[in-house]
PyMOL commands that place a pseudoatom at each C-alpha (Angstrom):
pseudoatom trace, name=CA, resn=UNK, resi=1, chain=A, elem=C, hetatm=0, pos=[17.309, 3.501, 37.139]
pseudoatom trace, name=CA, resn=UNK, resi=2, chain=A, elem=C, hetatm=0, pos=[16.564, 3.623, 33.283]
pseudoatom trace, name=CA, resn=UNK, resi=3, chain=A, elem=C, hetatm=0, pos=[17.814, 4.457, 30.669]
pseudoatom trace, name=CA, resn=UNK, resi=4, chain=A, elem=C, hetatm=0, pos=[16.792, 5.201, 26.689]
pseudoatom trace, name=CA, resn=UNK, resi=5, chain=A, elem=C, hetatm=0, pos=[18.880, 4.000, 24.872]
pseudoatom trace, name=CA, resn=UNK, resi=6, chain=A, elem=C, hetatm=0, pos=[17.883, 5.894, 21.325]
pseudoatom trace, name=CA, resn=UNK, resi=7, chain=A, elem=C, hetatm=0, pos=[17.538, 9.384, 20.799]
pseudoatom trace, name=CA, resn=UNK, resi=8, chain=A, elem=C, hetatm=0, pos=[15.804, 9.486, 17.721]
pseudoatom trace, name=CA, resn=UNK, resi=9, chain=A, elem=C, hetatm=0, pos=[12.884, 6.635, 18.113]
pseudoatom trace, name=CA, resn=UNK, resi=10, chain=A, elem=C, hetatm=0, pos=[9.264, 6.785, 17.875]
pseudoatom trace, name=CA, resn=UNK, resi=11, chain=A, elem=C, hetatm=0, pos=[7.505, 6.372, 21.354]
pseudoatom trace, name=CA, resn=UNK, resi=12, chain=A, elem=C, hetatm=0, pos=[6.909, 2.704, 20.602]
pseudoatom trace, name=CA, resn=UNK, resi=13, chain=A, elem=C, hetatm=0, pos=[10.678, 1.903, 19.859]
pseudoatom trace, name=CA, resn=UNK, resi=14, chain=A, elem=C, hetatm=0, pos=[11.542, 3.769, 22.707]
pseudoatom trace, name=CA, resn=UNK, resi=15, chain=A, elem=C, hetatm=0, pos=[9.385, 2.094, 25.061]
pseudoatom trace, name=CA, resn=UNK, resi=16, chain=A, elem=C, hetatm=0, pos=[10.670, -1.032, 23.961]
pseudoatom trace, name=CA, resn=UNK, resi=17, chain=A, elem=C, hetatm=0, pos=[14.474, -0.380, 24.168]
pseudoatom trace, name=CA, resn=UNK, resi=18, chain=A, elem=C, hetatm=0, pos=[14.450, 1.154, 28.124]
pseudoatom trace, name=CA, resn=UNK, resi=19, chain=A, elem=C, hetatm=0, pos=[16.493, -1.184, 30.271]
pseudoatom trace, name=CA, resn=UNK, resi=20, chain=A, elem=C, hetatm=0, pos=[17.393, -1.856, 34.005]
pseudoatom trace, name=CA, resn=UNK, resi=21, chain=A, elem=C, hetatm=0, pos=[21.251, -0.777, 33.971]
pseudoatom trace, name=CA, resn=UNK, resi=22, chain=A, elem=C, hetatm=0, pos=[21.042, -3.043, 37.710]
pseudoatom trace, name=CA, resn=UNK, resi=23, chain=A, elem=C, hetatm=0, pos=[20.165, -6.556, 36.133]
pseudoatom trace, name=CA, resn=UNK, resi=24, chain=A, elem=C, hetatm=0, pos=[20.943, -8.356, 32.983]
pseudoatom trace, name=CA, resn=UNK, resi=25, chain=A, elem=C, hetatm=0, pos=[17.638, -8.402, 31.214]
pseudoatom trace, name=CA, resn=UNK, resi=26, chain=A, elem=C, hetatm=0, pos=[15.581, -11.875, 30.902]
pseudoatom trace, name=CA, resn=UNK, resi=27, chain=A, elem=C, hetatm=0, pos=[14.737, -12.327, 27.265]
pseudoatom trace, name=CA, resn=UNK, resi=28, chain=A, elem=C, hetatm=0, pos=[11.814, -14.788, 26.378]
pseudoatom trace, name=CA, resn=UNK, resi=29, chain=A, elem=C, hetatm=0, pos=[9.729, -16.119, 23.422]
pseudoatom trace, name=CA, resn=UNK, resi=30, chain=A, elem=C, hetatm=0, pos=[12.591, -14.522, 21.390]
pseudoatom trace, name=CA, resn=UNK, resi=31, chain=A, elem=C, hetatm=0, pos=[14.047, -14.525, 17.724]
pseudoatom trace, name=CA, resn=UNK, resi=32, chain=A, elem=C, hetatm=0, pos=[17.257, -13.162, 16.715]
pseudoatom trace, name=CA, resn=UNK, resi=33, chain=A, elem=C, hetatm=0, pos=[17.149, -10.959, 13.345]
pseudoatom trace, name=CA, resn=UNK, resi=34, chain=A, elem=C, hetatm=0, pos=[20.201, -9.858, 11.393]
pseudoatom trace, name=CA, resn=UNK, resi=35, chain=A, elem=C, hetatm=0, pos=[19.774, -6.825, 9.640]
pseudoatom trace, name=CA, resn=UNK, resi=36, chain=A, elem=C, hetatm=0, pos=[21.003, -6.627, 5.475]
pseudoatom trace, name=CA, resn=UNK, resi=37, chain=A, elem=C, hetatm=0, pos=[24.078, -4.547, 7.027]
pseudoatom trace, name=CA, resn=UNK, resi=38, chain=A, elem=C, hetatm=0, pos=[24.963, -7.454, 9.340]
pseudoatom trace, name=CA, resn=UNK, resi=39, chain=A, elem=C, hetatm=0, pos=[23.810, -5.885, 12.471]
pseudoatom trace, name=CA, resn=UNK, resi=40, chain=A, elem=C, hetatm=0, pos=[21.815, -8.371, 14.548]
pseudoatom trace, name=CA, resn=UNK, resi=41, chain=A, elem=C, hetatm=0, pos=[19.132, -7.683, 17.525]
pseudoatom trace, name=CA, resn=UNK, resi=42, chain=A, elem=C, hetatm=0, pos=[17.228, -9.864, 19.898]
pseudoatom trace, name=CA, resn=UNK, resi=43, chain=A, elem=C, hetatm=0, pos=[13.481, -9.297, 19.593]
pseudoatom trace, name=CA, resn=UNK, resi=44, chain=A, elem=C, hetatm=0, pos=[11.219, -10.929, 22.479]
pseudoatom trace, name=CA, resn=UNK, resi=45, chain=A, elem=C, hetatm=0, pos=[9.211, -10.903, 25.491]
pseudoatom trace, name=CA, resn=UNK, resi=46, chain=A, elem=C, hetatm=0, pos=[11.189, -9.122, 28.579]
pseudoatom trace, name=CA, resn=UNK, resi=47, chain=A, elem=C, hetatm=0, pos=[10.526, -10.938, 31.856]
pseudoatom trace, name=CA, resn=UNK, resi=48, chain=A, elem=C, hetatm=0, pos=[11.258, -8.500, 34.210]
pseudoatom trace, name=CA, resn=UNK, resi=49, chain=A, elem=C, hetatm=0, pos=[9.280, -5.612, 32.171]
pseudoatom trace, name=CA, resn=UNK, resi=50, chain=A, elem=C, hetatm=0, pos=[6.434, -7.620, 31.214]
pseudoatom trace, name=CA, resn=UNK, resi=51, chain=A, elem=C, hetatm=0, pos=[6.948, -6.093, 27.506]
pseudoatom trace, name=CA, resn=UNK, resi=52, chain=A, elem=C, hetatm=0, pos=[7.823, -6.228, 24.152]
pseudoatom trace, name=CA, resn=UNK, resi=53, chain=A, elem=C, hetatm=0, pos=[11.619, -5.675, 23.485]
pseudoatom trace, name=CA, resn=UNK, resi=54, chain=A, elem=C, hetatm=0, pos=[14.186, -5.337, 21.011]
pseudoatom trace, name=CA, resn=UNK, resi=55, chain=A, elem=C, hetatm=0, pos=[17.843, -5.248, 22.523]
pseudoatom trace, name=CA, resn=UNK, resi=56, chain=A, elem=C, hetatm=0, pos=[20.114, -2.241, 20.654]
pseudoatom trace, name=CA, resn=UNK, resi=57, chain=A, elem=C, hetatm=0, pos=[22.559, -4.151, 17.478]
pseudoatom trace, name=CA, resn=UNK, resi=58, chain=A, elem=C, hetatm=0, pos=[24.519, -6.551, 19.260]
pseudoatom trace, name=CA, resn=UNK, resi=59, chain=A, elem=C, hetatm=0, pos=[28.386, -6.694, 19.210]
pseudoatom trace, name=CA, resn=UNK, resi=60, chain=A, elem=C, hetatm=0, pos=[28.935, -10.266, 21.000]
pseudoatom trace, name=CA, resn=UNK, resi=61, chain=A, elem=C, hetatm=0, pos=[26.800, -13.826, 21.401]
pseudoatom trace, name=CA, resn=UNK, resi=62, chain=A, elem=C, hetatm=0, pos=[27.737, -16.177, 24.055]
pseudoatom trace, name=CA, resn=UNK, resi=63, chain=A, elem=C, hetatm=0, pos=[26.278, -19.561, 22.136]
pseudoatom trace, name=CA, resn=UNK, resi=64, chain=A, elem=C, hetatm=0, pos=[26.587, -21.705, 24.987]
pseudoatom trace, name=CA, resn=UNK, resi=65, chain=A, elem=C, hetatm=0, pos=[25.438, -19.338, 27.295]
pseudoatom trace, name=CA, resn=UNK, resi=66, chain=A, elem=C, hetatm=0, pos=[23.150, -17.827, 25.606]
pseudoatom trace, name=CA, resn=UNK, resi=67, chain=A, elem=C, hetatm=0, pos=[23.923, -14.138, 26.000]
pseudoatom trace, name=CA, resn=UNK, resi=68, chain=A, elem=C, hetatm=0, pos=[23.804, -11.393, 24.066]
pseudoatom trace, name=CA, resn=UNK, resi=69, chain=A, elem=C, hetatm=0, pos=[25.858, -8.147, 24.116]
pseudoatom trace, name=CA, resn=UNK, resi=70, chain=A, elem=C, hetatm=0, pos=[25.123, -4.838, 22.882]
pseudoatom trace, name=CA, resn=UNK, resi=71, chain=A, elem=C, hetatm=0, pos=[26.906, -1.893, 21.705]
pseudoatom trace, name=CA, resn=UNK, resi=72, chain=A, elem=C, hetatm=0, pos=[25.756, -0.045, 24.894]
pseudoatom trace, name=CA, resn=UNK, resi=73, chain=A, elem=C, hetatm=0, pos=[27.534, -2.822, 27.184]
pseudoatom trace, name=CA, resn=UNK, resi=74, chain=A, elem=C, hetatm=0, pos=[24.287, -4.642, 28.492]
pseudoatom trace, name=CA, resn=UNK, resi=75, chain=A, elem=C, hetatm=0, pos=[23.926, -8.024, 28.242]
pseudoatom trace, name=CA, resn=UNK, resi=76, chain=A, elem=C, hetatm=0, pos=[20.771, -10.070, 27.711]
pseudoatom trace, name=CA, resn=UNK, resi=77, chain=A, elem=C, hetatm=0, pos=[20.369, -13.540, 28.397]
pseudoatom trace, name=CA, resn=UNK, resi=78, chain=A, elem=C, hetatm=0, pos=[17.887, -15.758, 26.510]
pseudoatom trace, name=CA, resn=UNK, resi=79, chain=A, elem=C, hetatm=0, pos=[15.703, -17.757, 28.177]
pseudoatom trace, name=CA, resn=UNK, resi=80, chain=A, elem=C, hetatm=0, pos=[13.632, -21.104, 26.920]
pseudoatom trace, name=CA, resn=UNK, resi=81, chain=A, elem=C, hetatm=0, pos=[12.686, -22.302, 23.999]
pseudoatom trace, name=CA, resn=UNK, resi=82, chain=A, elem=C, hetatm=0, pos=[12.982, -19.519, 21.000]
pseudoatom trace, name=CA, resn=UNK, resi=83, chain=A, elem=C, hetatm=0, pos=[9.595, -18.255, 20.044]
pseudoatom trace, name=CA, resn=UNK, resi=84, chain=A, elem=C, hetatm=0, pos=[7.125, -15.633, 18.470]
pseudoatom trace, name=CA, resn=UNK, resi=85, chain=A, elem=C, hetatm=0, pos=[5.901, -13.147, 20.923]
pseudoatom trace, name=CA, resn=UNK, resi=86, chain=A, elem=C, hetatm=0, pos=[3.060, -11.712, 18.986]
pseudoatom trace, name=CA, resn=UNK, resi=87, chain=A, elem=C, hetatm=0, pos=[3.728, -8.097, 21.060]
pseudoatom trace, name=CA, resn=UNK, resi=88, chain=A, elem=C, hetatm=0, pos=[7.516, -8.058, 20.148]
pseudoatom trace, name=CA, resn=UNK, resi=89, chain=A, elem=C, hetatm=0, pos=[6.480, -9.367, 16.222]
pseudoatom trace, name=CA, resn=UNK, resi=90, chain=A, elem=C, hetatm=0, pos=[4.445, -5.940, 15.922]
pseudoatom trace, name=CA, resn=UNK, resi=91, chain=A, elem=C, hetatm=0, pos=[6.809, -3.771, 17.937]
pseudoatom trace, name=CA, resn=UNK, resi=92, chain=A, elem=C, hetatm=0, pos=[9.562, -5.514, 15.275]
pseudoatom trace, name=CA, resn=UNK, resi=93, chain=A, elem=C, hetatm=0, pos=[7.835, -4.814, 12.077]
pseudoatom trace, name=CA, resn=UNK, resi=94, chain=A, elem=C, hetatm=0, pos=[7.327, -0.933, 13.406]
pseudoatom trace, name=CA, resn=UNK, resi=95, chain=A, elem=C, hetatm=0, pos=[11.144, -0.589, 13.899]
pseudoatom trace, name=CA, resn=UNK, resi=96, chain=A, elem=C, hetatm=0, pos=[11.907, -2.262, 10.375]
pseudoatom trace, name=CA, resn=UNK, resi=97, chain=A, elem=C, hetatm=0, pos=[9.580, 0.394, 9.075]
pseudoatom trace, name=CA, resn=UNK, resi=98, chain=A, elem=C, hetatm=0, pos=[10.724, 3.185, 10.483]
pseudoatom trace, name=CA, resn=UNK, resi=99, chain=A, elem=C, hetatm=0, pos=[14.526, 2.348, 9.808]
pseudoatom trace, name=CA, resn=UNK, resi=100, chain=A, elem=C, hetatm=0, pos=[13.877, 1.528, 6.400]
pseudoatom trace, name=CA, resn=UNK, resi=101, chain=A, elem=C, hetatm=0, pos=[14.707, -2.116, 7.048]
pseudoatom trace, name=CA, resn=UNK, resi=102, chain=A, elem=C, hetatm=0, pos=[12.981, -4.106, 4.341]
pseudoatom trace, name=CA, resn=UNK, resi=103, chain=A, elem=C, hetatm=0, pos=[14.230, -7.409, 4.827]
pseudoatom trace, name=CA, resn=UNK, resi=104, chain=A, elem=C, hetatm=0, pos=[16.054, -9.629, 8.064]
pseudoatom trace, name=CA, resn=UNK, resi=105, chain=A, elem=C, hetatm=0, pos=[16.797, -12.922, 8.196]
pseudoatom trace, name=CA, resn=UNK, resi=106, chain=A, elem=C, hetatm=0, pos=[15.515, -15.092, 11.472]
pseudoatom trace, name=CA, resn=UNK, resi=107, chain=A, elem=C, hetatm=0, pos=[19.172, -16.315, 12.806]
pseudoatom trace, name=CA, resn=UNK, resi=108, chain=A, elem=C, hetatm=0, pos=[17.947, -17.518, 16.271]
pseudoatom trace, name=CA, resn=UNK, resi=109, chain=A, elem=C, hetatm=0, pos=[19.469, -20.100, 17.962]
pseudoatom trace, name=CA, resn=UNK, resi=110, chain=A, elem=C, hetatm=0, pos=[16.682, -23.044, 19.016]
pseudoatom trace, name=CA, resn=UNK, resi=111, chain=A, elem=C, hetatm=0, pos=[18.426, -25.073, 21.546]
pseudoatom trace, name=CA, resn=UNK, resi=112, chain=A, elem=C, hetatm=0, pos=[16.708, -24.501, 24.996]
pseudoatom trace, name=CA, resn=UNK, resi=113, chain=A, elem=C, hetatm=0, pos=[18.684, -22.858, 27.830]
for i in range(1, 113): cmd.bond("trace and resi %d" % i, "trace and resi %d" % (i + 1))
show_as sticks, trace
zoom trace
């Protein structure tokens, strides 16, 4: 079962923000942006969809876990070493664009899991 979880998103977004309410998803080659109004998302490869993603803002970080939590109450786990996942760059830079976001800063973690 999916679900959208935006209502007003352009067809790329919303591809990229469906998850699997079942299973925690498997974030890799990620980054972790924080927004200029604090709000932070994880941006990255999804294992189990074989896609770009880019997790609604996030309310909670496990650090030594490495899990993420979002608004919506799913939580992602980050897997391996952070990286750039050309795919999830692009898909990014459309979302910044289309919320008006001109500037993040990169506040990813980079110890391995």
């Amino acid at each position: 079962m999916e679900r959208d979880v935006g209502t007003r998103q352009s067809a790329l977004t919303a591809c990229c923000v469906c998850v699997t309410l079942n299973d925690m998803p498997t974030i890799y080659r990620f980054r972790v942006f924080r927004r200029p109004d604090g709000v932070h998302h994880i941006v990255g490869y999804d294992i189990d969809t074989a896609s770009a993603h880019i997790s609604p803002p996030l309310v909670g970080f496990d650090a030594r876990k490495r899990v993420g939590q979002t608004v919506d109450g799913i939580e992602y786990r980050l897997s391996g070493y952070p990286a750039f996942d050309m795919n999830a760059g692009a898909a990014w830079m459309y979302y910044r664009a289309e919320h008006g976001i001109v500037e993040c800063a990169d506040v990813t973690p980079h110890e391995p899991m």
